[in-house]
C-alpha positions in Angstrom: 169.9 147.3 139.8 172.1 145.6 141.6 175.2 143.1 140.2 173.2 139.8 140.7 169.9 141.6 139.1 169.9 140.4 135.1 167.8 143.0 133.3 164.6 141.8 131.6 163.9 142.1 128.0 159.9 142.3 128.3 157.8 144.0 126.1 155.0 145.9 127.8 151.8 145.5 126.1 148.9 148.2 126.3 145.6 146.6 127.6 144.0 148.6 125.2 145.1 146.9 122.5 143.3 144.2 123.0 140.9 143.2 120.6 137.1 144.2 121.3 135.0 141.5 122.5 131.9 141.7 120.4 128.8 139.4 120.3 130.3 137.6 117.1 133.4 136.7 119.2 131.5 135.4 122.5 129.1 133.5 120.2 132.5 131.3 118.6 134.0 131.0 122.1 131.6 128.6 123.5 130.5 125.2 121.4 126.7 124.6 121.6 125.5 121.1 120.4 121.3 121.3 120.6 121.3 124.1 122.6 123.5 122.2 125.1 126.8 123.6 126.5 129.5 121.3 124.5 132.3 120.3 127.4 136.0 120.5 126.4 138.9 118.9 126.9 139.6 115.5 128.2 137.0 112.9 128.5 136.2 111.3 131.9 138.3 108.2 132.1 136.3 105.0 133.7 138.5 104.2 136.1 140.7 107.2 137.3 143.7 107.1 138.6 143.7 107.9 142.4 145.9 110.7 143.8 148.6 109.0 146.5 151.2 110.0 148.3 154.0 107.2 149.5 157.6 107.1 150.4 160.0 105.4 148.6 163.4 104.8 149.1 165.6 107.2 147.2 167.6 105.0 145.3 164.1 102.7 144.0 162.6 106.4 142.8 166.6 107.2 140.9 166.4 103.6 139.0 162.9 104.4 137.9 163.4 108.2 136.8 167.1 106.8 135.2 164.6 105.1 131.9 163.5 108.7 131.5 159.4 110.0 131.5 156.9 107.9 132.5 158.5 106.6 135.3 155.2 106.5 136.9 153.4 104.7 134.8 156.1 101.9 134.8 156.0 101.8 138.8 152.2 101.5 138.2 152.5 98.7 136.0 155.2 97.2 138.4 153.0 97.1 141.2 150.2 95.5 139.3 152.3 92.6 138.6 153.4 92.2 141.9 150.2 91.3 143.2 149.0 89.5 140.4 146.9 91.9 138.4 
């Protein structure tokens, strides 16, 4: 180990001790409504967002970041007003 190396505090865990996967276990992991496969998570929205990319000017991008998360979302709502939507 070099001087610049920190040494690491992880715990090595034995794959064998994971639990077994029995039939019980794989019949709980998946929801069935009907005999249909239940999806999970989010719901499709309506109307997605779309994925962009753009360039802003640096300082634009600071003032928006500086009223902390969803700085994004306020841009969004920015623009919308802009052109009158």
């Amino acid at each position: 180990m070099t001087g610049k190396e920190l040494p690491t505090n992880d715990i090595w865990t034995d794959p064998d001790d994971a639990p077994e996967l029995t039939d019980a276990w794989f019949e709980q992991a998946d929801q069935h409504e009907a005999g249909k496969l239940v999806k999970r998570g989010r719901p499709p929205l309506d109307q997605p967002k779309k994925h962009i990319n753009i360039r802003l000017d640096a300082d634009l991008v600071d003032r928006l970041k500086a009223d902390g998360p969803g700085w994004q979302s306020r841009a969004n709502t920015l623009l919308r007003k802009a052109v009158g939507m």
